[in-house]
N, C-alpha and C positions, 0 to 999 in steps of 0.2 A: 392320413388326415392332412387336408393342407392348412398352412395357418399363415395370412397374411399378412405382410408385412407391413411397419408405422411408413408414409409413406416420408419425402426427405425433400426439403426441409424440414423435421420437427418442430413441434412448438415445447418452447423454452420458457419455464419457470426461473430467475433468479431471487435467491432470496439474502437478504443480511440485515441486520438492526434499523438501519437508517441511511438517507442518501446525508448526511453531514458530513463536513470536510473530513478526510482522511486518504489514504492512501488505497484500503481495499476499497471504499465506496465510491473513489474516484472508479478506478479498475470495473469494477460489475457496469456502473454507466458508458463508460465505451464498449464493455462488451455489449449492454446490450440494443446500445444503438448501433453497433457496425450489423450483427446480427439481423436489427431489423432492416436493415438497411440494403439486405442481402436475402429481403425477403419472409425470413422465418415469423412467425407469431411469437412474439416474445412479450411477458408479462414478469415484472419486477414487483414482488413484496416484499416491504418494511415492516416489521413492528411497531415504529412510529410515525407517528404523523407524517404529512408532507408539509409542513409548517420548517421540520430540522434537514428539507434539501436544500443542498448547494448546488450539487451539480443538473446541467439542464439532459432534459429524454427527448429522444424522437418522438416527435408526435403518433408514429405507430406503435409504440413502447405503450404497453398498458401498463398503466401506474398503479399497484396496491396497496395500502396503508391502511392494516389494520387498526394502530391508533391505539394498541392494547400491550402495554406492559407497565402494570399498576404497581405501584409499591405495596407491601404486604407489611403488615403491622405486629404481627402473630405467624408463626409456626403455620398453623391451622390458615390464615388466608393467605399466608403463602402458596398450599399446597393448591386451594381450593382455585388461588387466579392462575396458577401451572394447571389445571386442568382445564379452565375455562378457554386457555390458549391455545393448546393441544386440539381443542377440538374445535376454534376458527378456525386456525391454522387448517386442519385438514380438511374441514369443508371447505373452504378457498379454494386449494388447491384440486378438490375434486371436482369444483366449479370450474375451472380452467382446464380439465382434463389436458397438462403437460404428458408431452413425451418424454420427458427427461429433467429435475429439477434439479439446480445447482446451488448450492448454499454455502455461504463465509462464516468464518472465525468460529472459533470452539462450541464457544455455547449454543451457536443457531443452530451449527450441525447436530449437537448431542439433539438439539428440542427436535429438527427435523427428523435425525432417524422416530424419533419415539412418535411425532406424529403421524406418519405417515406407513407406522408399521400394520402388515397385511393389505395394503393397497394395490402393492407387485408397481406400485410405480419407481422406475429407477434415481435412485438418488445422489448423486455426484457431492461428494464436503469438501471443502478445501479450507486448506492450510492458508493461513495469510502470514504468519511469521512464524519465529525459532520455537516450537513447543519445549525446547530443551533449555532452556534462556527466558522465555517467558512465564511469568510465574500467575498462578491460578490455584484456587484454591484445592483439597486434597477431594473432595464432592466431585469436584466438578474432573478433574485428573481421574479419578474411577469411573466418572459418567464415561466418559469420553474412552475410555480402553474397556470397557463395556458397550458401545454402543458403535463405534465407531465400522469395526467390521462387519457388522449389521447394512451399510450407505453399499451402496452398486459400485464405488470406488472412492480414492482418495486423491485427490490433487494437490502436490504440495510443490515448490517453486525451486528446489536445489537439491541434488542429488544427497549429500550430510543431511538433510531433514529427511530423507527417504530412507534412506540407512533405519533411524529412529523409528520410521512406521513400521518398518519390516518388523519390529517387536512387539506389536499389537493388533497386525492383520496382516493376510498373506501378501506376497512382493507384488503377484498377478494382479491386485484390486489396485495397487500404487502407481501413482502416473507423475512424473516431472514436468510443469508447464511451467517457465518463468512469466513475469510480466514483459508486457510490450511496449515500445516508443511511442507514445500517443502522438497524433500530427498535430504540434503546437500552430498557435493561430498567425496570421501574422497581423500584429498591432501595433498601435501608436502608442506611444510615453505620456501617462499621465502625465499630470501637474504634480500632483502628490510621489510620484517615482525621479521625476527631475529632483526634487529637496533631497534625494539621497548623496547629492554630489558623485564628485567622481573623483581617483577608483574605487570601488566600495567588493568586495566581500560575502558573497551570497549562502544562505544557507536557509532549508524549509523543512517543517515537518511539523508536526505539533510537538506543543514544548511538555514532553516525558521526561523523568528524568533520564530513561533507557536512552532516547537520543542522543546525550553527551552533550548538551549545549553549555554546561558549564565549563567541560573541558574546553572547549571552542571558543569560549570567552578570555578564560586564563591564557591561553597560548596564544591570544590575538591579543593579550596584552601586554605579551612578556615581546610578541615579537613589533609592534608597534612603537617600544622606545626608539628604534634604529628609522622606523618608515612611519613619520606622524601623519602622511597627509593621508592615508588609507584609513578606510569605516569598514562597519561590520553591521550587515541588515541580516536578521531571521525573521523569515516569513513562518505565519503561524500562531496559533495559542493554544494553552492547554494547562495544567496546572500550574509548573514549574515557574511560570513567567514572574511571577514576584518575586522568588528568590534569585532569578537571574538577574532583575535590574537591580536585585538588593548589592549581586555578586559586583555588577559591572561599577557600580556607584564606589562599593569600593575599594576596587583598581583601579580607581582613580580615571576611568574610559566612560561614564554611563554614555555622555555628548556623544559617544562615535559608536555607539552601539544601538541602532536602532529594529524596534520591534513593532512593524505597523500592524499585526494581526494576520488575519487571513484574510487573502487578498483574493478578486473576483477569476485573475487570469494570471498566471507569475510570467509568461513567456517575455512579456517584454522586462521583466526586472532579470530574466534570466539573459537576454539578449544583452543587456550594458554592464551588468557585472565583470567584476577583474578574472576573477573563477570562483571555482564553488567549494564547501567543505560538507563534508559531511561526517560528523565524528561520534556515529551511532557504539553502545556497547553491546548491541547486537539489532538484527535485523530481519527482514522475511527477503527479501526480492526488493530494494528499493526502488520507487519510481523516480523520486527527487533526482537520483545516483542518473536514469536513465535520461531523464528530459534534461538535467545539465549539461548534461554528455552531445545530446542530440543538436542544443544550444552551439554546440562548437566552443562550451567554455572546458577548460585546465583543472579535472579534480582532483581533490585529496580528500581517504575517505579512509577511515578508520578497519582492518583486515580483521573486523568481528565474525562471529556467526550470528548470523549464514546471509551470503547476496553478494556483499561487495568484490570477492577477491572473485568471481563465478564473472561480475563483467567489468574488471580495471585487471589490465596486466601492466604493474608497478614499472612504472619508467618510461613505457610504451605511451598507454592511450591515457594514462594518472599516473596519480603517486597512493600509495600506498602504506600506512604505517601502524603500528600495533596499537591496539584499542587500551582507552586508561593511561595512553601515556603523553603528557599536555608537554614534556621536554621534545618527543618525536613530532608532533605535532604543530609545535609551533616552529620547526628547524624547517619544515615543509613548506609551513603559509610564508616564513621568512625569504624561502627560496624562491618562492612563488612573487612574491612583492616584489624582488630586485630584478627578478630575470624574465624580462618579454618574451622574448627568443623561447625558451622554456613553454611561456603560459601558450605561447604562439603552433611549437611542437605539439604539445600535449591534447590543444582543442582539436585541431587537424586530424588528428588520430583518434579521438574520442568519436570522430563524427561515423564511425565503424559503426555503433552502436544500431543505426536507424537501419542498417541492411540485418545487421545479425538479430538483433530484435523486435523487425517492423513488426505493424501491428497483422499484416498478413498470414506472414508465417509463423504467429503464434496462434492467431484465429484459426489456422489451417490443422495445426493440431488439437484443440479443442475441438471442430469442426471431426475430426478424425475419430477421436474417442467419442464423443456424442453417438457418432455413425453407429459405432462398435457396440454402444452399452444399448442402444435402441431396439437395433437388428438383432 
């Protein structure tokens, strides 16, 4: 019997919660404008609204937004709006007849296998950080080692996070893709980025407490008494931010510790900074880590799991120092302040990044397993 094959480009489902600032939602939006970009039919659903996107789509990028993830009040309409999901969900996606759907972070994965079971459409989960480091609840930890080898594979972004999957599906279904260099734009300097003075101190992500921004605060003020005319900008919001300016206020720095929010384009904050810190207590693949890098700025970044030691080789293209520890830490930003020559070294060499990680040769292996789980 012959049976013919999906032809290629496929058409490409992504799916994740929401296009809101972050890290993976940044990620799915280039992938799935280079994607369309290159051709393929690609359609991006949300669960929520498109009211919570930040980032912009190809105009050939069909845009989904279900608009449905209800708070539940009762046990009983919990259950009732997880079914009511399950089964937009899978009408959607039978409406787009994908060749292949790709879906982020734990819980979208667990809801996708479940909705899309007996469809024989193939379904790709990926990892966005350290399942072993990040914490979720025990539900949803059994959903997921239950449901997981169920997906057509997994994609997780560092070899140590694959280790951990081999314990809940076979090696075969595991695929390693890191993230890639996004091609920053090139822009002009607001008005609002000039008030940062200069040199200033960069660092981005939302403010978690996993990110470590209080550690980051404490060691830029411990190393600040020797180098007053240096500031510290975090891009970003997110809980924590109260208690950091509670923190910076008082150490006596709040004045040189500025937190504008999240901002529409960081390149040019990334472009006039001194260098970067990054002092996560764990990680997936940072992007922050990657566009600094690409910036041609000097970083120092915390040697958490899992991401950062995978692309900073200590001394070479960054610096390096153990997670939790604001004495290491701030002997680094210290080093960092007095010595050009250093910050000078270390960007040069960071700018490796954009060959080893273009957004090409990461595309090319997505592009590859796609091929593979299709055919």
């Amino acid at each position: 019997m012959n049976l013919a094959k999906p032809q290629y480009p496929p058409r490409i489902l992504l799916v994740i919660l929401s296009l809101s600032a972050g890290g993976a939602e940044r990620a799915v939006s280039e992938m799935a404008n280079w994607w369309a970009a290159k051709g393929h039919e690609v359609a991006l659903l949300t669960f929520w609204g498109k009211e919570n996107d930040h980032y912009k789509l190809d105009p050939k990028v069909q845009r989904v937004a279900l608009d449905f993830w209800r708070q539940s009040r009762t046990p009983w309409q919990y259950i009732l709006n997880r079914i009511r999901l399950l089964f937009r969900i899978r009408q959607t996606v039978q409406t787009f007849k994908p060749d292949t759907v790709i879906s982020f972070i734990d819980l979208i994965n667990i809801i996708m296998v479940i909705a899309l079971a007996g469809t024989k459409i193939p379904l790709l989960a990926c990892e966005r950080t350290d399942p072993r480091q990040h914490p979720i609840s025990r539900s949803r930890s059994f959903a997921r080692v239950l449901s997981y080898p169920f997906s057509s594979g997994l994609v997780v972004q560092t070899e140590s996070v694959a280790e951990w999957a081999k314990s809940i599906m076979p090696a075969r279904k595991i695929k390693v893709i890191p993230n890639f260099v996004r091609m920053l734009p090139e822009v002009q300097l607001s008005s609002e980025q000039k008030e940062y003075g200069q040199p200033y101190i960069l660092a981005m992500g939302r403010l978690d407490k996993h990110k470590g921004y209080d550690l980051l605060i404490r060691a830029f003020a411990a190393a600040k008494t020797s180098q007053a005319e240096w500031r510290l900008v975090i891009l970003g919001d997110g809980p924590e931010r109260s208690n950091l300016e509670k923190l910076a206020s008082c150490l006596g720095i709040r004045d040189d510790v500025i937190m504008p929010g999240v901002v529409g384009e960081p390149s040019d904050c990334l472009r006039k900074a001194g260098f970067f810190v990054h002092p996560s207590r764990y990680e997936g693949f940072p992007n922050a880590i990657l566009e600094a890098m690409a910036s041609s700025l000097a970083v120092i970044a915390t040697d958490c799991p899992s991401g950062p030691a995978e692309i900073i080789r200590n001394n070479e293209n960054g610096l390096l120092v153990p997670k939790d520890d604001v004495n290491s830490l701030s002997a680094a930003i210290l080093s960092l302040m007095k010595d050009n020559d250093l910050r000078k070294r270390l960007g040069t060499q960071a700018l490796q990044v954009k060959t080893t990680f273009s957004q090409s040769s990461i595309m090319a292996q997505w592009d590859a397993l796609i091929r593979k789980v299709v055919e």
